[in-house]
C-alpha positions in Angstrom: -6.5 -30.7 10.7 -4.7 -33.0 8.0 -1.8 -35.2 9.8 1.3 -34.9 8.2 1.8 -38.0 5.4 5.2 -38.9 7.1 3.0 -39.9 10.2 2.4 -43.6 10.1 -0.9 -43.6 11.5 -2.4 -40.8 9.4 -5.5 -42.5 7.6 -5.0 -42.6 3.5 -8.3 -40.4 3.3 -6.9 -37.6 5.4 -4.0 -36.8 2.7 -4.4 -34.0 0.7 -3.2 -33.9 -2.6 -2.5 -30.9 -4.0 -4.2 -29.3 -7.5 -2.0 -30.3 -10.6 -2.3 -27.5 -12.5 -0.7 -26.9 -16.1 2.5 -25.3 -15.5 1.9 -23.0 -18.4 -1.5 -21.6 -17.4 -1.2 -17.9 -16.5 -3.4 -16.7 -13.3 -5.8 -14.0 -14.3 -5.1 -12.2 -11.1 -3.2 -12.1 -7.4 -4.9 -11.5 -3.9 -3.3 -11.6 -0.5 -1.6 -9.4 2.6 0.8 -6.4 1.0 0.8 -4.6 4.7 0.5 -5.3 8.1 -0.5 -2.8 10.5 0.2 -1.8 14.3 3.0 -4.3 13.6 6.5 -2.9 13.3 8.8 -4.1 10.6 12.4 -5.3 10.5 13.5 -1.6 9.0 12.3 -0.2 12.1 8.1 1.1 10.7 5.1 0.7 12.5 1.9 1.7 10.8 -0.8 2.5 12.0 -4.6 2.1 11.9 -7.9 2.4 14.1 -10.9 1.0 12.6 -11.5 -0.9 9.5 -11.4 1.3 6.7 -8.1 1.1 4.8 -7.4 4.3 3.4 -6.5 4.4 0.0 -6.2 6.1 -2.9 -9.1 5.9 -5.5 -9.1 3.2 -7.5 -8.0 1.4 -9.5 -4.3 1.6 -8.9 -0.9 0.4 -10.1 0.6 -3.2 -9.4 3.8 -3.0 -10.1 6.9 -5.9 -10.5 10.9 -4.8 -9.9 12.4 -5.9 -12.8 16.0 -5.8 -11.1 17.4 -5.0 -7.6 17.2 -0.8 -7.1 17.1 2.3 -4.5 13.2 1.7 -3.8 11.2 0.4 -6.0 13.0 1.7 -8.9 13.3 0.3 -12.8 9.6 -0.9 -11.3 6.8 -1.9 -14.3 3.0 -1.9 -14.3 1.9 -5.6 -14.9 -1.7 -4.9 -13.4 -4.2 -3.3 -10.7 -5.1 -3.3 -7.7 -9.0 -3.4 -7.6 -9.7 -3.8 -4.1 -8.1 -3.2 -0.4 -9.5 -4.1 2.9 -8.5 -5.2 6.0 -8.2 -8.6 7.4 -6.4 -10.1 10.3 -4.5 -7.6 11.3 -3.2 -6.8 7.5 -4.2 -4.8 4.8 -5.4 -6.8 1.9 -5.8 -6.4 -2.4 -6.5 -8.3 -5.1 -6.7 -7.1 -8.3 -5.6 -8.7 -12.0 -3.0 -9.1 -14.1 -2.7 -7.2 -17.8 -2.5 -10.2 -19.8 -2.0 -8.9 -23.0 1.0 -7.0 -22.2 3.8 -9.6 -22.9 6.2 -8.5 -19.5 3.2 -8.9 -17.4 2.3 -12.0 -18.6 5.6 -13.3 -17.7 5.7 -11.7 -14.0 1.6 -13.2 -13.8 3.5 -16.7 -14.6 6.5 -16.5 -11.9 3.4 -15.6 -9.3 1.9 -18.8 -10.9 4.9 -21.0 -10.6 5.8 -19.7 -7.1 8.6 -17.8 -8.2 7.5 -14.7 -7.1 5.1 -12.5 -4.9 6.6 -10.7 -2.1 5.3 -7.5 -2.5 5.9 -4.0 -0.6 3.4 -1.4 -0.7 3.7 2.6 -2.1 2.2 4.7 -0.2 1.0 8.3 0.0 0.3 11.6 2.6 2.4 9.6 4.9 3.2 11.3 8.4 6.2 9.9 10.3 6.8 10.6 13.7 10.3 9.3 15.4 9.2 7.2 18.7 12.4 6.6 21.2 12.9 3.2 22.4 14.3 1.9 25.5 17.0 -1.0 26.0 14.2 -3.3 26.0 12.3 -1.8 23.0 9.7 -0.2 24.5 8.3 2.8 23.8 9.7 5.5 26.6 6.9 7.9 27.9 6.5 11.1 26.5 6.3 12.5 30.2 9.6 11.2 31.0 11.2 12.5 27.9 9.9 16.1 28.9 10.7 15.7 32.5 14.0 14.9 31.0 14.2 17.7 28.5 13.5 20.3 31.7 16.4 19.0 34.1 18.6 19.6 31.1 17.3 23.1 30.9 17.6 24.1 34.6 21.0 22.4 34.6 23.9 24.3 36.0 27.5 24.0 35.9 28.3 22.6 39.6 25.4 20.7 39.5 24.6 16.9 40.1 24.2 16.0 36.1 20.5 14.4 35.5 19.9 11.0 34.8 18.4 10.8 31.8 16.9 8.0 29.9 18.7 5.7 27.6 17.3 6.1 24.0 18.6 2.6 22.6 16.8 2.8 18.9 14.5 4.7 17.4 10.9 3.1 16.1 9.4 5.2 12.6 5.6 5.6 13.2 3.6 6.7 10.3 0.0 7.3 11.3 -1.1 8.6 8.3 -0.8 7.2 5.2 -2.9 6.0 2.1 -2.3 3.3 -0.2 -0.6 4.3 -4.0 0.4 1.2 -5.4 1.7 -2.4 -4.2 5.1 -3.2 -6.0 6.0 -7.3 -6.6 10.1 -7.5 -5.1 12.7 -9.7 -3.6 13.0 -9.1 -0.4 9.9 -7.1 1.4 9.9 -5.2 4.7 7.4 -6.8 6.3 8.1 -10.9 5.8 4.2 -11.6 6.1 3.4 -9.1 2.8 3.1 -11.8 -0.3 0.5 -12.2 -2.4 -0.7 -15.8 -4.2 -1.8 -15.8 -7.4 -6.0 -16.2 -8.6 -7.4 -19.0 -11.3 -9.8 -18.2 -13.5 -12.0 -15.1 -11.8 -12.5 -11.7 -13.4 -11.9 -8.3 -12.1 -14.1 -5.5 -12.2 -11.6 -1.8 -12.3 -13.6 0.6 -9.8 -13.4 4.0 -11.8 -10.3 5.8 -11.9 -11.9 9.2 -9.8 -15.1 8.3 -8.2 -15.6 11.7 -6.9 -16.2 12.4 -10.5 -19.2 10.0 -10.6 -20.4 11.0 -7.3 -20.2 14.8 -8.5 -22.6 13.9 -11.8 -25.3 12.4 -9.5 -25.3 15.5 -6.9 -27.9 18.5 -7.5 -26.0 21.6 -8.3 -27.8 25.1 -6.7 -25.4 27.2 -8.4 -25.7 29.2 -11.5 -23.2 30.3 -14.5 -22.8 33.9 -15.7 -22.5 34.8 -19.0 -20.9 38.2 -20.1 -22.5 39.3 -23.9 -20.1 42.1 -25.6 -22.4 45.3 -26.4 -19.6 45.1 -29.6 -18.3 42.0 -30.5 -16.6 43.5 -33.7 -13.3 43.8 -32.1 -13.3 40.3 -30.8 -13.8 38.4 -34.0 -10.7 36.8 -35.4 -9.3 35.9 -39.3 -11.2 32.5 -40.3 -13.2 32.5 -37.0 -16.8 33.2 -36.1 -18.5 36.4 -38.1 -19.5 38.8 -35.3 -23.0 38.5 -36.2 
């Protein structure tokens, strides 16, 4: 671990200096955490994910930049793709680079450079939400005693001792199904961990746009196509078209 340089005895050999770069060189790409999962965010989400496969959308997809503050991710512009997701500690991960040649990304791929910019929050597709009560405490209150709740309610009468029912204090949005549609560069994220640093110098590959295409052209095909031949194809020929012969 490298000592802080404010520490007197820190030895001169264990301070790291850090890469002087040119301030106008742009970074060919970005990489880093855009979501974190079975972690709830300060808007009240939790997503969620078993295993290690992130599910997303086929590649490649859009990375986007906010060009002002909006209602979501509004007045947003492509400046390059995302060519890659996986998972890593807990968050899901991209990379992909930026479109260079288009002058308004350029400029967003040299705020990321200068570390003026790269919170990101993620788009996201065939989401399912489900509303999860929360106690006082902010835990999650059993579904049994939600029921058991919901029945003394029902058999309630007037004249009757009133239930005691549990005290839903906030409500936590779970979405456990979702796939990933795009990652959008803005001010002020959800989830404070989800900001992306910006990549020197490598190259990209795009995955293609529909895979299941390519994976469709290398599978046998058992089927077989009909054709229907007119006995009389007189009636079907048209002014400057084919002859019916």
């Amino acid at each position: 671990m490298t000592a802080p340089i404010d520490t007197p005895d820190a030895p001169v050999d264990d301070v790291v200096e850090p890469i002087a770069r040119d301030p106008n060189e742009l970074p060919t790409g970005w990489r880093g955490p855009i979501l974190p999962v079975n972690t709830a965010s300060g808007d009240g989400r939790l997503f969620t994910l078993d295993g290690e496969e992130v599910p997303t959308r086929p590649l490649p997809l859009a990375f986007q930049a906010q060009t002002q503050l909006a209602e979501g991710h509004d007045t947003a512009i492509v400046v390059g793709l995302i060519t890659r997701t996986w998972l890593q500690d807990g968050q899901v991960w991209a990379e992909g680079p930026f479109d260079l040649a288009d002058e308004d990304a350029a400029k967003w791929a040299g705020k990321l450079g200068r570390g003026m910019a790269g919170w990101v929050s993620i788009d996201l597709s065939d989401t399912r939400v489900v509303e999860v009560p929360l106690d006082e405490d902010g835990n999650e209150i059993p579904a049994e005693v939600l029921d058991a709740a919901n029945d003394a309610l029902e058999a309630w009468q007037p004249g009757m001792p009133e239930p005691e029912l549990p005290v839903v204090a906030d409500v936590l949005l779970r979405v456990d199904k979702w796939r990933v549609m795009a990652a959008t560069l803005v001010s002020s994220p959800a989830f404070e961990t989800a900001r992306v640093e910006p990549v020197f110098g490598e190259e990209f590959t795009s995955t293609p746009t529909v895979p299941a295409l390519v994976a469709a052209a290398e599978t046998e095909h058992t089927g077989a196509m009909v054709a229907l031949v007119p006995a009389d194809p007189g009636p079907l020929a048209v002014e400057g078209g084919e002859a019916p012969e």
